[in-house]
N, C-alpha and C positions, 0 to 999 in steps of 0.2 A: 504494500500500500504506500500514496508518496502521502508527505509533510500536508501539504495542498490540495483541495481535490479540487477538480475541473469544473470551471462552471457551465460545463457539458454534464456532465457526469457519466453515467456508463455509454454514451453517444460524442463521447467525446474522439472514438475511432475514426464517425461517421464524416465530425466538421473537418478533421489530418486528412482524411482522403479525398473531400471534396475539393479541402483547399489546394491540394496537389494536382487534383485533375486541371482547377483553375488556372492554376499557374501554368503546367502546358500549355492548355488549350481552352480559354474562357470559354468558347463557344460549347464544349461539354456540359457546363454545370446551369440548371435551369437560372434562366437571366434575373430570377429573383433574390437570386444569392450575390450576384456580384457588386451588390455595395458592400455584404458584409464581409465577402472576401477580400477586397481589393484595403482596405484597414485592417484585416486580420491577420496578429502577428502571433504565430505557436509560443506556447511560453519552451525554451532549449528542455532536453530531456537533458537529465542525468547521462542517463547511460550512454547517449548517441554523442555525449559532449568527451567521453572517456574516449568514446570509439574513433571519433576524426581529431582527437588532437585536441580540440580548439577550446579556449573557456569560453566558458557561458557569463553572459551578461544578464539580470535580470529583465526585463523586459517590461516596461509600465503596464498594467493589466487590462487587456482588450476589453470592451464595455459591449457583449453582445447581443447580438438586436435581434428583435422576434422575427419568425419567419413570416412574414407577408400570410394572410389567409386566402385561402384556395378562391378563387374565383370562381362564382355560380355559372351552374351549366348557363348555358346558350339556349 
């Protein structure tokens, strides 16, 4: 378990891989996410900071935004 928990919570997989597809390729991820991608900074893992080397820097804590609701059928 970390220090912190995500203010995803156990869906916190779902926003790392969205925001990853974004990054390649915005046009991937439904257009109603990309305000909150394009602000969205991962807080550094532990482990993946052990793994490249690199220190981690805390990161100011992203403030994130509700998912837009579904639009009524047509």
């Amino acid at each position: 378990m970390t220090s912190s928990p995500s203010p995803f919570g156990q869906n916190e997989w779902l926003v790392e891989e969205m925001y990853r597809k974004f990054r390649e390729d915005p046009s991937s991820v439904d257009p109603s996410w990309h305000e909150f991608l394009v602000d969205y900074s991962p807080e550094p893992a532990t482990d993946a900071t052990a793994a490249n080397g690199q220190s981690a820097t805390p990161a100011a804590p992203a403030t994130p935004a509700a998912p837009p609701a579904p639009a009524a059928p047509a």
